[in-house]
C-alpha positions, 0 to 999 in steps of 0.5 A: 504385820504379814509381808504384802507384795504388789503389782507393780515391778521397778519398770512400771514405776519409774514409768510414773511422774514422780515417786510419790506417784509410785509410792502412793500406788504401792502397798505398804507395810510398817506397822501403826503407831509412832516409833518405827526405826528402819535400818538399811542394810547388814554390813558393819553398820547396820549389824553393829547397830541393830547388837547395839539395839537389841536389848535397850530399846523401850517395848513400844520401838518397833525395829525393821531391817531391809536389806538383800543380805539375810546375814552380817560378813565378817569381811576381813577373813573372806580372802582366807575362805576363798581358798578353803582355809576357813569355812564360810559359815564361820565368818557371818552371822544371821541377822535375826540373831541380832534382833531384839523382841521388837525386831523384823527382817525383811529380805529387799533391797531399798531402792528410793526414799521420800522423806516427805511421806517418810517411806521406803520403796523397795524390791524384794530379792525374790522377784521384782515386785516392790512394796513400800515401807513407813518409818519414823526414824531412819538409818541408811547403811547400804555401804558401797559396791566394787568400782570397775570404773566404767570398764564394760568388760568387767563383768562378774562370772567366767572366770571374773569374780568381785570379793565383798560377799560370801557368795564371791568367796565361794565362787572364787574357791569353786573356779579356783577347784575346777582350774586345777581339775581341767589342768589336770585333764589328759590332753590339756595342752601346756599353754592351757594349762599355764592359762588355767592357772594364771591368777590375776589379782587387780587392786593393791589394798588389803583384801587383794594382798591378803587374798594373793598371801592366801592363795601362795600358801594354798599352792605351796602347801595343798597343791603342791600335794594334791597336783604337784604335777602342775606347780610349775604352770601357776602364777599370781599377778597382782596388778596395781594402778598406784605406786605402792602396795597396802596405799594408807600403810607405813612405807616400811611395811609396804616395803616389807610386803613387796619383798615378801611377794617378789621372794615368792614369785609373785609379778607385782606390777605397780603403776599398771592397771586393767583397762578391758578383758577380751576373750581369745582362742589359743591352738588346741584350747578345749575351754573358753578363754579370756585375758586382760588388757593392761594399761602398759600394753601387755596381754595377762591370760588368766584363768581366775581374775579376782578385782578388788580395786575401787569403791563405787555407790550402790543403786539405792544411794545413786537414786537419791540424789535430789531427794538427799544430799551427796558428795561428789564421789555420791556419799551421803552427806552427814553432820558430825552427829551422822545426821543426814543433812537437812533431815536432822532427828529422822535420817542417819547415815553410817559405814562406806556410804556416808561422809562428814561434811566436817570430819571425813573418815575413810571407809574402813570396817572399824569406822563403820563398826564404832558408828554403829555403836555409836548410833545405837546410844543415840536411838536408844535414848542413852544420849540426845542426838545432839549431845555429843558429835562422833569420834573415830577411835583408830585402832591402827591397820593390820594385814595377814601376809601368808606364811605365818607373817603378818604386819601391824601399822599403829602409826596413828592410833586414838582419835584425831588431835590425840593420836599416838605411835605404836611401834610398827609391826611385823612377822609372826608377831603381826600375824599373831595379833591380826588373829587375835583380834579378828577372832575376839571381833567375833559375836557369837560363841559358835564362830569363835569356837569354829575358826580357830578350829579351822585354822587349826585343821588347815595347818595340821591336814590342809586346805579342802579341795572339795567342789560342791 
């Protein structure tokens, strides 16, 4: 069925009564007939889903994503192409890839459900016009956005950049590219140029500490050749609320990674956090200038501030609540069977957005992953929705460090009552293992052919410091 659009933008219908009002005066797409699955969203979930999906179902399941990402991130490797060690292609996969025969993909974001009339309103990423989608069944996995815990002067872009998308990997690598090149400036003042190339890292979870062990080796190693000139004004901080790195990590190998980082001159600042960023004027300065405010009361210039820290919901599980059941800190509230409360057998809910009223799981990639797969068992009609509840199976937790070293937690490994503990490990090891199974995640044949390309290219003649 062709793609209608309407009339009506967000602003007109959220001036209506109700959202049945507003649904009923938008026009609305989703096929005819029973057995309309939709999936919301293409994160690990949803793409982990709709793999599941693709050759099980029966030739009269009419399958439809929505979601504003027209492709799946392979979000464990975006630290190393922020700074040019892989490429961006490498780490997604196109979505349509990931559909069956029966399957659709449309580019929106979802934006309420009335699980009454069984429809969706969305807004199409292309401008602000909505249309309404019909399902039958219904699967939300929107995940979460980044937390900047009400901080106003936390905004995406000049010099402030987030690290869940591609798109923010690739503005990182650009802003990281024009530091360099306006230190490089003749006539930029030392004070300057020690702003420029301050980098300001906020959170202490994996993404940060992979992307601060990134960015170490792309200084030690490619700038270090391309502007070696400069070396001495660059300096990475890490900057983290609690009181250790790597938080869900065993204590020896938080240890582990604090002496590493400190071996590298990297200001790792634990018990601090970010309360504001100010722009300010400095003598001779000839580019804008901005520096963070820290709990501790120190002033951090920086020149790239890449915030990682927290989890927060995205618009669309902010807007339901009232219509479907949340937890305090707003995840969507599911039984063991990830069947949304209350809409048993037509609503599910998976990955970072959801929560077990019984058993929760943290909000990792693998839980996300399994539960999708998971979820494409019951919908395919291998096993009734009830017949068996989920289990998470931990894989464990590992992290690259840079420097050819990584670590390995393998403390609590299988599913909960039954774990086991596989030795900790660390080092080349680590690292070792960390890409094997990263590139064996891989789905399609193109991508686990590329990356190991580009890890190879990165050892053997360095990091692109192209700016396109």
């Amino acid at each position: 069925m062709a793609f209608r659009r309407t009339v009506y933008s967000l602003a007109d219908i959220a001036s209506k009564t109700s959202l049945s009002e507003a649904l009923a005066s938008t026009k609305v797409v989703g096929g005819s007939g029973k057995n309309r699955l939709v999936i919301l969203g293409t994160g690990w979930g949803g793409f982990n889903l709709a793999l599941g999906l693709k050759n099980t179902l029966p030739a009269d399941q009419q399958v439809r994503i929505v979601s504003p990402s027209n492709h799946f991130v392979f979000t464990p490797l975006l630290p190393s192409t922020a700074v040019g060690t892989l490429e961006f292609r490498c780490i997604q996969e196109p979505i349509r890839k990931a559909l069956g025969p029966n399957g659709n993909y449309v580019q929106a974001k979802a934006r309420a459900v009335d699980p009454g009339t069984k429809t969706i309103l969305c807004e199409s990423t292309f401008d602000d016009n909505t249309f309404a989608i019909k399902y039958d069944k219904l699967v939300i996995a929107v995940g979460v956005k980044t937390n900047t815990f009400g901080i106003d002067s936390i905004q995406e872009g000049e010099g402030i950049y987030f690290l869940k998308h591609l798109y923010h990997a690739r503005n990182i690598r650009n802003n990281i590219v024009d530091s360099f090149e306006k230190a490089a400036i003749p006539g930029t003042s030392e004070e300057e140029r020690r702003r420029l190339l301050s980098f300001v890292v906020v959170g202490g979870g994996p993404t940060s500490c992979e992307f601060v062990a990134e960015l170490h080796d792309f200084v030690t190693s490619d700038v270090q050749k391309l502007f070696g000139h400069l070396l001495p004004y660059v300096k990475v901080t890490l900057v983290e609320a609690g009181p250790a790195l790597l938080a869900p990590f065993e204590a020896n190998l938080q240890n582990y990674t604090r002496k590493l980082f400190k071996k590298r001159d990297i200001d790792v600042r634990l018990g601090c956090s970010v309360t504001g960023v100010e722009e300010y004027y400095g003598d001779g300065f000839r580019f804008k200038a901005k520096r963070a405010l820290l709990s501790d009361g120190s002033l951090l210039p920086f020149g790239t501030l890449v915030w990682s820290a927290g989890l927060a919901p995205v618009k669309f599980t902010e807007a339901i609540e009232g219509v479907l059941p949340r937890a305090p800190n707003g995840r969507i509230i599911t039984d063991e069977h990830l069947r949304v409360k209350g809409h048993e057998g037509s609503i599910w809910a998976i990955g970072d957005a959801a929560v077990c009223d019984t058993e929760p799981h943290a909000q990792l990639a693998q839980v996300a992953r399994q539960q999708g797969l998971y979820l494409a068992d019951v919908l395919s009609g291998k096993q009734k929705d009830d017949e068996k509840p989920f289990k998470f199976f931990n894989l464990g937790s590992m992290a690259s460090l840079g420097e050819m070293k990584g670590i390995y937690d393998g403390s609590n490994v299988g599913v909960k009552g039954l774990e086991v503990s596989v030795p900790r490990i660390k080092g080349l090891v680590a690292l070792l293992m960390w890409r094997f199974a990263y590139w064996g995640r891989q789905t399609s044949i193109e991508n686990k052919f590329l990356i190991p390309m580009h890890w190879l290219k990165s050892f053997l003649f360095g990091r692109d410091v192209s700016r396109f």
